[in-house]
N, C-alpha and C positions, 0 to 999 in steps of 0.2 A: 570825286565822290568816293569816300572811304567807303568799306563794308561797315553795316550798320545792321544792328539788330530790327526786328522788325516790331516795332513802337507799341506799347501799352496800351496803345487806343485801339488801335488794329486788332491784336488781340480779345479788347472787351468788344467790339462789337460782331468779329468774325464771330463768335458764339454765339450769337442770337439769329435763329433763324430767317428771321424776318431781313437780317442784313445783305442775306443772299436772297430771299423771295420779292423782294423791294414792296413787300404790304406794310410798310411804315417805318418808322423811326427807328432803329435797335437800341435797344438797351444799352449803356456802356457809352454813349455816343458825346460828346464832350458840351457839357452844361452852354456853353459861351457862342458856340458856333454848330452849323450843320453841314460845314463842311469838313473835308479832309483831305490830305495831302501824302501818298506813300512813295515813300521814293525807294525803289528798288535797285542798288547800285547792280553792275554788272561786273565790268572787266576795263580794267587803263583806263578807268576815267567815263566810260561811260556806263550809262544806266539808265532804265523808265521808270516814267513817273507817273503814279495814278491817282488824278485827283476824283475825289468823291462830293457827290451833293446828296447826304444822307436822309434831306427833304423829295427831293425831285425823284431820285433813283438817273440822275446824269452821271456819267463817267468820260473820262476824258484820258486817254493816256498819250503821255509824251514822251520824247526822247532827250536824255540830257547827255549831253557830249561836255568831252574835258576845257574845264575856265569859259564856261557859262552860266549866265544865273538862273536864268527863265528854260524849261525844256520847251522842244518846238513839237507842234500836236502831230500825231501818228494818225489819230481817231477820236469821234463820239460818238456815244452807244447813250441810248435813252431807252425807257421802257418804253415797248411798241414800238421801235422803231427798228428797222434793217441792222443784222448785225456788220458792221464796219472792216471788211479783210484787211486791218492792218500789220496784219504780223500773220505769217505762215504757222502751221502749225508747228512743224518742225523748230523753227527760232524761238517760235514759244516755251517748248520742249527743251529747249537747247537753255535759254536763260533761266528760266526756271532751276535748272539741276545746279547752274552755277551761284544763282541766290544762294539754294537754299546750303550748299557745300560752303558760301563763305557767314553764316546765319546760323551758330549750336542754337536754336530756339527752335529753328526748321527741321525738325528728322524727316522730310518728305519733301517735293518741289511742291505736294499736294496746294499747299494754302496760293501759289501763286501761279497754278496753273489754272484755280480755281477762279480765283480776280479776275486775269486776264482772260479768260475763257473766251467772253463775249466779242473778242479784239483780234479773235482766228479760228472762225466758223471753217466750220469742213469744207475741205473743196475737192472737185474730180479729181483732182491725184493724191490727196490722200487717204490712207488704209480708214476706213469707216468703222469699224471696228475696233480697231486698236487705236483712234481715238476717244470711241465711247466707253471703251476698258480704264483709260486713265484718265479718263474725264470723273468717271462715277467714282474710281478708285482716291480723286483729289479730293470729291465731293464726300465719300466714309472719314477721308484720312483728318476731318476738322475734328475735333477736342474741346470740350471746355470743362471748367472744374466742377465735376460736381461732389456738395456736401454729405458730408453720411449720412443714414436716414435717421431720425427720428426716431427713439423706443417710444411707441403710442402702450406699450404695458401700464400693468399696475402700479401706481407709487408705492403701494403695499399686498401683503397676499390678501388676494377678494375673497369672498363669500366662496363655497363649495360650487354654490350654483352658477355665479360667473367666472368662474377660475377658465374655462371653456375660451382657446386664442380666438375663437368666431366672435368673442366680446369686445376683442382689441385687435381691430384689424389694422393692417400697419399701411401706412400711405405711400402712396403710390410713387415708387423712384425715380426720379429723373433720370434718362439716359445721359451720357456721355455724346453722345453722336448728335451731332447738333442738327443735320437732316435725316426725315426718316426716306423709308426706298422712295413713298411717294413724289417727294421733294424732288429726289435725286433723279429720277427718272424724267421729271419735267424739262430739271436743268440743262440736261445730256439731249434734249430732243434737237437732231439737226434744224438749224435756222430754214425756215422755209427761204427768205429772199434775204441773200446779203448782197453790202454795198461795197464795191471794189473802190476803195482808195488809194489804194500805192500808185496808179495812172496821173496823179493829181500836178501839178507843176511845183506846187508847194510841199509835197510830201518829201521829207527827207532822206531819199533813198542811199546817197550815198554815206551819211553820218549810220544808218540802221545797216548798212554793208560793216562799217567800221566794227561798230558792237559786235554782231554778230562772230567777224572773224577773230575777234578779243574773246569771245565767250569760249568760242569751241575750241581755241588756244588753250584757256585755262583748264579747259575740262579733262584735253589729251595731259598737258602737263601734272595731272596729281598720280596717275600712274606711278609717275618716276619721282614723287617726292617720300620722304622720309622713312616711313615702314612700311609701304604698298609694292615695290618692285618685289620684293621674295613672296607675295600673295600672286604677284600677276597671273604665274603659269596658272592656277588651283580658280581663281575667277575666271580666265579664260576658257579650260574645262567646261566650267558651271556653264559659259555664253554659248560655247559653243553645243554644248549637248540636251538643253535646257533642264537639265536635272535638278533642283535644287537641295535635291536631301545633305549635297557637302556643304550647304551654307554654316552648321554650324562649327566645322573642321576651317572654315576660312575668318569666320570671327576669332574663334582659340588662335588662330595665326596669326592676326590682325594685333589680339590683345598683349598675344605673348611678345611679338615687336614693337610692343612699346606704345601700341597705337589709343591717344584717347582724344580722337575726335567724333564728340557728339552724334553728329548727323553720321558719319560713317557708319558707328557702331550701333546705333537706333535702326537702322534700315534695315540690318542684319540681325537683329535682334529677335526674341520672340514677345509675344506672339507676330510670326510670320503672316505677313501679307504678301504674296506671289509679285505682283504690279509694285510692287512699295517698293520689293527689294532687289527687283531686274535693274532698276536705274542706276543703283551702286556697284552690282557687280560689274555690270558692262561699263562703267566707269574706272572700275578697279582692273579692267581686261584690258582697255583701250579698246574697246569695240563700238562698233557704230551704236549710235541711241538706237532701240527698236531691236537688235539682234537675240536676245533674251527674251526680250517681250513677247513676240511672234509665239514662244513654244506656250505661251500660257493665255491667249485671249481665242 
């Protein structure tokens, strides 16, 4: 499974609300069929894969391992039904960073931490908190395009008496942010009863070992690739002290070595989002996921 951008379709329906609320059909949603297919490569060949039933609100994620065609199912999640512990939150975290690092479409893990969500409900050991920090924070980081507004003015200068803008009220903008807090806050509510499935005979533990240790392979290795090793000390700083006023002294370092990778450089970007831009720097540090994060949830 090469890296692959993540597909057109995806895009038009992650926009419409309703894609994430499962109250119906999204917009964007491809004329011919109501299903859909995302494959999210990882690392050496492997990667998940998450089929959608854009009817039902079924989801299905699997695991594809290298010189396979079919992936083998991890979990299914249905509306109303127990959310499925197929993946720890951690691995979820852990793949996610590596998508979206090999994906210039993705400045954020956000869009596929966001998917997966439902496929690694909270459990007793991990921080509650700091998963509903980057849960909401996947949940802000969606985008869609929206059009300029509309001049509802005059096609000409009016009468003295209507010239008054209370005669030409201008219509009402669509946001960008494709959930509002309400939304977002539903999302993020811990699962009252999830269903443990990694226990199963058929659950693929050893292929989702393989992945896993492929992911956080690649993750330690961008450290030491290209124009990151002379930023490492200046992120490390940043990890370790959770300051991040030097973010924009470690971008200027980034850009001035040459660096022009997408997602890198969007993270560290402004406007600043806190949760957006711990992932890169602790990635830029080598430091464990989570060491950055802690000083801002």
């Amino acid at each position: 499974m090469d890296a692959v951008r993540v597909s057109e379709a995806l895009h038009r329906v992650s926009g419409d609300p309703v894609f994430w609320t499962g109250e119906g059909i999204p917009d964007g949603a491809p004329d011919d069929r109501r299903e859909l297919r995302i494959p999210l490569p990882v690392a050496g060949g492997y990667g998940l894969v998450l089929d959608l039933d854009l009817q039902t609100g079924e989801r299905t994620l699997g695991l594809r391992e290298p010189a396979t065609s079919e992936p083998v199912q991890l979990g299914w999640s249905a509306p109303g039904r127990p959310h499925p512990a197929a993946l720890r939150w951690w691995e979820l975290d852990l793949c996610a960073r590596v998508i979206a690092l090999e994906d210039p479409t993705l400045p954020h893990p956000g869009l596929v931490v966001a998917l997966l969500a439902p496929f690694a409900p909270v459990t007793p050991d991990d921080d509650v908190s700091a998963v509903a920090a980057v849960r909401e924070a996947a949940y802000r980081s969606l985008r869609r395009e929206v059009p300029p507004p509309v001049d509802a003015g005059p096609e000409q200068t009016p009468l003295p008496l209507f010239a008054d803008p209370r005669w030409w009220p201008r219509p009402p903008e669509e946001s960008p942010q494709v959930l509002d807090e309400a939304a977002i806050a539903a999302l993020t509510v811990p699962a009252p009863v999830v269903l443990e499935v990694r226990g199963g005979s058929r659950f693929p533990r050893e292929g989702l070992d393989h992945l896993v240790r492929r992911a956080a392979a690649r993750l330690s290795r961008l450290a030491e690739e290209r124009w990151y090793p002379g930023t490492r000390p200046l992120a490390a700083q940043i990890a370790a002290t959770g300051d991040l006023r030097p973010l924009p002294e470690l971008l200027g370092a980034l850009t001035e070595a040459g660096c022009d990778h997408p997602t890198v450089l969007d993270a560290l970007s402004e406007p600043i989002v806190a949760i957006e831009a711990c992932w890169m720097v602790e990635t830029l540090a080598g430091a464990e996921p989570g060491t950055l994060l802690r000083h801002h949830v």
